[in-house]
C-alpha positions in Angstrom: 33.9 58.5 109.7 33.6 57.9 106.2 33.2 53.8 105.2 32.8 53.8 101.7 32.7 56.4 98.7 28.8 56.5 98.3 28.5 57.8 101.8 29.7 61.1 99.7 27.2 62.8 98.1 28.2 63.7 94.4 26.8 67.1 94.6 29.4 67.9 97.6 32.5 66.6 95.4 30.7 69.1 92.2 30.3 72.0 94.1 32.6 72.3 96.9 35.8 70.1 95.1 34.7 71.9 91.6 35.3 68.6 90.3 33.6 67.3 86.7 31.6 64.5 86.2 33.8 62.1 85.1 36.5 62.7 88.2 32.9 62.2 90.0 32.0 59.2 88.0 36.2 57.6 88.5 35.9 58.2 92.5 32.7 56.6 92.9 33.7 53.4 90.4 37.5 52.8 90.9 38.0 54.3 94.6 34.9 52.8 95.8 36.9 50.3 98.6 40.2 52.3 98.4 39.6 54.8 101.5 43.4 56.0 101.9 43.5 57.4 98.1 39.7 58.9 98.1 41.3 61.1 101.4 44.1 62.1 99.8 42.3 62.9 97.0 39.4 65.0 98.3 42.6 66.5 100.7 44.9 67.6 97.8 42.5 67.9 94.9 43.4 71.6 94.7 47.1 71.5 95.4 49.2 71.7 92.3 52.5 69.9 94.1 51.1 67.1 95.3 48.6 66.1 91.8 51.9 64.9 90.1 52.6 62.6 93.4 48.9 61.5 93.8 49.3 60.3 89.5 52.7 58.7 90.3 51.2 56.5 93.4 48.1 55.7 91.2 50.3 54.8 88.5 51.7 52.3 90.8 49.2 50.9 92.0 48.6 47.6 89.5 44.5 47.2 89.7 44.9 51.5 88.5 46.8 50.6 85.0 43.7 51.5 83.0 43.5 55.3 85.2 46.8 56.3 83.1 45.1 55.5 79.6 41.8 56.9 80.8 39.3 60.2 80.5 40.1 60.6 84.2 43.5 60.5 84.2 42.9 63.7 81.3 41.0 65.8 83.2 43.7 65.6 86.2 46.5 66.8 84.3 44.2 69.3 83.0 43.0 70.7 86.1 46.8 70.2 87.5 47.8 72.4 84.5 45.0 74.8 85.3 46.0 75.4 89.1 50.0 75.4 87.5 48.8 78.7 85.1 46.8 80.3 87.9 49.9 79.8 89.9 52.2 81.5 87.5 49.7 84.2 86.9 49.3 85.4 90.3 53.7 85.1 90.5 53.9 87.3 87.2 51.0 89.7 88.7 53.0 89.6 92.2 56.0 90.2 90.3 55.2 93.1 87.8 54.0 94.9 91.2 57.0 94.0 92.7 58.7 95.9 89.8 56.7 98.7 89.8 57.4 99.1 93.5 60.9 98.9 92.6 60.7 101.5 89.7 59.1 103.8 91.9 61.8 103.9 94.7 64.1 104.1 92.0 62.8 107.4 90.1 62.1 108.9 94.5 66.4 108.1 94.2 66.8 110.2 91.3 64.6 113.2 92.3 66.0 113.3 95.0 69.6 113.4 93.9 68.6 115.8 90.9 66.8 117.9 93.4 69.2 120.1 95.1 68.2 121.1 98.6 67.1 124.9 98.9 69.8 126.6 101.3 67.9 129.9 102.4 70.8 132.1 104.1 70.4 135.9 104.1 72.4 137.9 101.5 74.3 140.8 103.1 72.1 143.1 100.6 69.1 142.6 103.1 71.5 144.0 106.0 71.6 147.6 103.9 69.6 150.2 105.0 65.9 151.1 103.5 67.3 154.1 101.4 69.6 152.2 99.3 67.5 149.5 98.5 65.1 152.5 97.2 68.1 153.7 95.1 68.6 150.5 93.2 64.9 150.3 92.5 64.8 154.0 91.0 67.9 153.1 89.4 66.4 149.6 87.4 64.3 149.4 84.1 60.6 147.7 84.6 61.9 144.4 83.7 65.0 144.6 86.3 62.7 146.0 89.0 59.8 142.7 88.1 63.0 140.1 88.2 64.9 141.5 91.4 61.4 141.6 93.0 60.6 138.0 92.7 63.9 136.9 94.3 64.4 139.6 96.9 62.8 139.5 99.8 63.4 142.8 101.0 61.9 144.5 98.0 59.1 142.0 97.4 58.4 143.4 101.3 58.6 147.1 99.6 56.3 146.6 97.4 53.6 145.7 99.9 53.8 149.0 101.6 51.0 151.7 99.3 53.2 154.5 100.8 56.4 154.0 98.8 55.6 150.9 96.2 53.2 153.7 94.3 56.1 154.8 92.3 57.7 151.3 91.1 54.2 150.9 90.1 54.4 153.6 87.9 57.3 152.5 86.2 55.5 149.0 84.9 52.2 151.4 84.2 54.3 153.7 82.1 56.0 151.0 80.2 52.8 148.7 79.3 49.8 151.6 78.8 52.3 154.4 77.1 50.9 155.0 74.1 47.4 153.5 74.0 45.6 154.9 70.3 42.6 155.7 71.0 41.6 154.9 67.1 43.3 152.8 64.9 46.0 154.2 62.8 46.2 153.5 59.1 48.4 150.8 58.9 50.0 148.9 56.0 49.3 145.2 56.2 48.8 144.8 51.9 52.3 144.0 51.4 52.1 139.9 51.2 48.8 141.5 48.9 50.6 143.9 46.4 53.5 140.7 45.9 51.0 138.4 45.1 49.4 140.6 42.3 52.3 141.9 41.3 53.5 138.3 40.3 50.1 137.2 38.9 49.4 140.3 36.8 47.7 138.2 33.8 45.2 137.4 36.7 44.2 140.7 37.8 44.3 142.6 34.6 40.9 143.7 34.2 41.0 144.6 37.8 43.7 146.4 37.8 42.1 148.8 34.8 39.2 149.3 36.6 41.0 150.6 39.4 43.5 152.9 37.3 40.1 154.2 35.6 38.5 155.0 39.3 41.6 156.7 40.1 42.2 154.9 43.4 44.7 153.5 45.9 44.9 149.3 45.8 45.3 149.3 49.0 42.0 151.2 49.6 39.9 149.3 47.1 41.3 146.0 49.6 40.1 147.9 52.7 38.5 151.3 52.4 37.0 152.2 55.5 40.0 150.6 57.7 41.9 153.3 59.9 42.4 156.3 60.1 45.4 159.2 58.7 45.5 161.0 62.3 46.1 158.8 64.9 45.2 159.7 68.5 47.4 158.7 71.4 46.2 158.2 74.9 48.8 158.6 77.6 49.3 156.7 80.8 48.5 159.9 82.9 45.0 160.4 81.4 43.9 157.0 82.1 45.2 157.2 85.6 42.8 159.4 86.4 40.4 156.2 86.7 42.5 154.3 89.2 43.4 155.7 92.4 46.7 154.0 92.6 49.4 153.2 90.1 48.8 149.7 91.7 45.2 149.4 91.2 46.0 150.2 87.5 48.8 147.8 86.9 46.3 144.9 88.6 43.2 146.1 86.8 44.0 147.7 84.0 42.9 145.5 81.0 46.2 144.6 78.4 47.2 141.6 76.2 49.5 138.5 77.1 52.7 138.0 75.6 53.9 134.9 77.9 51.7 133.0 76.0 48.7 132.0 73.4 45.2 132.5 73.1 43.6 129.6 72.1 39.8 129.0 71.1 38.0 125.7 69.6 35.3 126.8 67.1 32.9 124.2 65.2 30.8 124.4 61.7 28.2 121.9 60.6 29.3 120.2 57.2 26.1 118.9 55.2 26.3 115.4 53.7 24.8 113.6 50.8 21.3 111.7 50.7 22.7 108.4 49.9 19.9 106.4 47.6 16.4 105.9 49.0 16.8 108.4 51.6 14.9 111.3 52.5 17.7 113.7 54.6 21.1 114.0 54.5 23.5 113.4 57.2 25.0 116.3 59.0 28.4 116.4 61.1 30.0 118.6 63.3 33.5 119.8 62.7 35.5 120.7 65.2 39.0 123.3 64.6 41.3 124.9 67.3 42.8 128.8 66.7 46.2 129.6 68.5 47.3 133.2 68.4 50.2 134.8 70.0 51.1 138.5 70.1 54.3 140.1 69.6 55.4 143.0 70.9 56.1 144.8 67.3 53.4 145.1 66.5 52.3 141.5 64.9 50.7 138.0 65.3 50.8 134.5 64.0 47.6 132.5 64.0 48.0 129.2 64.0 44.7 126.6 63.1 44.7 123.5 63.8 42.5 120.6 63.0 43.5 119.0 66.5 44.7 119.9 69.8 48.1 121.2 70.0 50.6 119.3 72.8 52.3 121.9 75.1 55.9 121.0 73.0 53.8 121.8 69.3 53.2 125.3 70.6 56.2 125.8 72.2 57.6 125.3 68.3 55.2 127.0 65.9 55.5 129.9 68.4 58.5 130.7 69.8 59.5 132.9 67.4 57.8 135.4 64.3 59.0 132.3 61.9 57.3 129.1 60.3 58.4 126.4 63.3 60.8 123.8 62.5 59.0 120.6 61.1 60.8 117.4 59.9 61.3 117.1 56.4 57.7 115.8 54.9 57.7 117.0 51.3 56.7 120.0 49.5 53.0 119.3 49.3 52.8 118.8 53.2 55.0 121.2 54.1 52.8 123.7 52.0 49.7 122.5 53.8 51.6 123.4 57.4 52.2 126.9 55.9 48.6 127.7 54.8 47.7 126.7 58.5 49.6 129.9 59.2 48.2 133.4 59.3 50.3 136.3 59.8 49.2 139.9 60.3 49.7 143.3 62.1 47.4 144.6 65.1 47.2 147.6 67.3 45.4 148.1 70.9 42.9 150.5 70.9 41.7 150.9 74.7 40.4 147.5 75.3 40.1 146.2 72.1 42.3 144.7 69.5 42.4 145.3 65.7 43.8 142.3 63.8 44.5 142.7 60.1 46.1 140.0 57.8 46.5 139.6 54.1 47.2 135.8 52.7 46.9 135.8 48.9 44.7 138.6 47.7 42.3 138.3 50.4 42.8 140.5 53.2 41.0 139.3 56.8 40.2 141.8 59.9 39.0 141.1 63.3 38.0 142.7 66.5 38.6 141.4 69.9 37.4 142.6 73.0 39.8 142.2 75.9 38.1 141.1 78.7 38.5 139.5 82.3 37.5 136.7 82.9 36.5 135.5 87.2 39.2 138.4 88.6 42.4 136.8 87.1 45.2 138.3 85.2 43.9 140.9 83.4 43.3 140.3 79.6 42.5 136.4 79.7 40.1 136.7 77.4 39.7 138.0 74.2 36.0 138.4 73.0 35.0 138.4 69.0 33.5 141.4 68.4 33.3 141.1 64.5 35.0 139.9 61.6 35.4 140.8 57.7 36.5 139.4 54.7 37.6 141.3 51.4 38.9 140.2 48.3 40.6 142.2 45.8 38.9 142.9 42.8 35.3 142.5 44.8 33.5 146.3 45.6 31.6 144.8 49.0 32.6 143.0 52.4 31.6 140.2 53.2 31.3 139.3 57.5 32.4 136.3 58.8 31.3 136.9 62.5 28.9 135.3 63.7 26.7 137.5 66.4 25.0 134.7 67.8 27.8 132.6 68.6 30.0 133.7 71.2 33.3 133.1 70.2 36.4 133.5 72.8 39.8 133.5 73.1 41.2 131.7 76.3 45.0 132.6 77.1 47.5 129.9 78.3 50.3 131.0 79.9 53.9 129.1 78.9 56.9 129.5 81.2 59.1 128.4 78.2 58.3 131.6 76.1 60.1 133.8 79.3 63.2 132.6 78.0 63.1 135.0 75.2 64.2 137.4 77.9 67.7 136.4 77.2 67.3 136.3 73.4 68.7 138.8 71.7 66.9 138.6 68.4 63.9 138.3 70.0 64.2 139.8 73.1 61.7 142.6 74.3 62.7 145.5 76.1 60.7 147.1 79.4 58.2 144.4 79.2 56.3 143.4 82.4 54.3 140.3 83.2 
């Protein structure tokens, strides 16, 4: 048993007690006789309740006046308000998981209230023989047919037999490849072009003579060599010959996406400036983002973006044919969210896609390939084939596709844009997903 304070070796009450050199020093001067305190010490050095008790007996004690006034006496109610912070820590750090665990039960309540339990019971339409269930699907549209076939189980089982599903199949082939040009007609996509010159006339004078001397069309001086005056029409029954099911064509047969957007990120290289004393200037590498969607009439909206659209931002720039509702930011920015916009006209020609679009007096027009990419849906991807750019006035083209780079369309699929079903301004009639 311990006699006397030295019989402790000061590296034992460093290391293992954490204690400083001072509360070393105090122990081995003042406590040197005083066994009962040096225990109670080296016992409840690192308990926070009983530091305050161990300074009150001290305080009593009238040979340890000079400990209240002392360095000592410091560095105790420094390390007592030390272990006192650590304490409340590790309560706030128990406590905030402690509300986390609570918030979580909480938000498992309300899913579980807001989630309504799914009560399967058979509808008496499933008791009906097979031959009227074939008469109401002979008797639905494409879209009709799709929707009942999602959410009956009788048909959804109809359609997995070759035998008889062959003709409902036919129905969604006749309403999605009906129609397919085989060249592109000649279109008219120079309105937005025409208004533009017609209200800057003084701009376009000299043009204008030229054109009136050359005896030709405006609109062919934009774009010359786009379309063609007889348009050629390939009908569903000529490309069935390739499939030998209606089925096979409906799940292979490459089309466009109207559920959704195509989105691509593209990049360019913008040069800097040699600053002074320097031999090469910095480059950097922008980044963009393209977001088209197709409408059934015949049009598009392009959409570029300096960043990455949210899921919300796209549901509102494209849920309908129409600028997108922004808050009120000014004229100046709301002119820079227009210019973002490009509208245009397109047309499916087999498996590609011709976009037009005028903005100004420059007229754009791009070719996609539809393609599909790893065996899903059909038409996930649309390829860049090429791109040109005319301006009025000029007598050439000028290409703005690169062949080297490899630039592709990616579709996303929204649920949200399906409730244009039920739109009448926008809704689309005998359209299939």
């Amino acid at each position: 048993m311990l006699q006397t304070i030295n019989q402790v070796p000061k590296q034992v009450l460093l290391e293992f007690y954490n204690l400083s050199k001072l509360q070393v020093q105090y122990l081995y001067d003042v406590l040197e006789n005083d066994l009962d305190t040096l225990y109670r010490v080296l016992h409840s050095i690192k308990r926070t309740e009983q530091i305050d008790k161990l300074i009150e007996e001290l305080g009593q004690q009238h040979q340890q006046q000079g400990l209240l006034k002392s360095m000592t006496y410091g560095n105790l109610k420094e390390l007592k308000n030390f272990l006192k912070q650590r304490i409340s820590f590790e309560n706030l750090i128990s406590s905030l998981e402690r509300l986390n665990q609570d918030e979580e039960i909480q938000k498992l309540k309300e899913l579980k209230e807001l989630e309504r339990p799914i009560i399967q019971q058979d509808s008496r339409f499933l008791e009906l023989p097979l031959y009227i269930h074939l008469i109401v699907m002979d008797f639905l549209d494409p879209l009709s047919l799709h929707k009942t076939r999602l959410v009956c189980l009788k048909m959804n089982d109809i359609f997995n037999v070759p035998q008889i599903s062959d003709k409902f199949y036919q129905k969604f082939c006749r309403a999605l490849f009906d129609q397919i040009e085989i060249q592109p007609n000649l279109m008219n996509p120079f309105d937005k072009t025409r208004k533009y010159i017609n209200e800057n006339l003084h701009l376009f004078e000299s043009d204008l003579q030229l054109i009136n001397s050359m005896n030709q069309n405006p609109s062919q001086t934009i774009w010359n060599n786009w379309g063609n005056p007889q348009q050629n029409i390939l009908n569903y029954q000529e490309l069935r010959q390739h499939y030998q099911s209606h089925k096979d064509m409906y799940d292979q047969q490459l089309r466009l996406n109207y559920c959704g957007i195509y989105a691509m990120k593209e990049y360019y290289i913008k040069y800097g400036e040699a600053q002074f004393q320097q031999t090469s200037a910095p480059c950097y590498r922008v980044d963009f983002f393209r977001y088209i969607r197709f409408w059934r009439d015949g049009t598009f909206t392009m959409y570029i973006s300096s960043k990455k659209l949210t899921k919300t931002e796209i549901y509102e720039y494209f849920r309908s044919p129409e600028i997108g509702i922004i808050p009120k930011q000014g004229f100046q920015k709301h002119t820079q969210f227009e210019d973002c916009f490009l509208r245009g006209e397109y047309r499916v020609v087999l498996d590609e896609v011709h976009v037009i679009a005028a903005r100004q007096s420059t007229t754009f027009q791009y070719i996609y390939k539809i393609k599909n990419y790893q065996n899903k849906h059909p038409g996930n991807v649309l390829l860049q084939q090429s791109g040109q750019m005319h301006t009025f006035g000029d007598t050439y083209r000028q290409d703005i596709g690169d062949s080297q780079k490899r630039k592709h369309f990616i579709y996303k699929h929204l649920e949200e844009f399906r409730q244009e079903l039920h739109d009448e301004l926008y809704g689309w009639k005998n359209v299939v997903y």
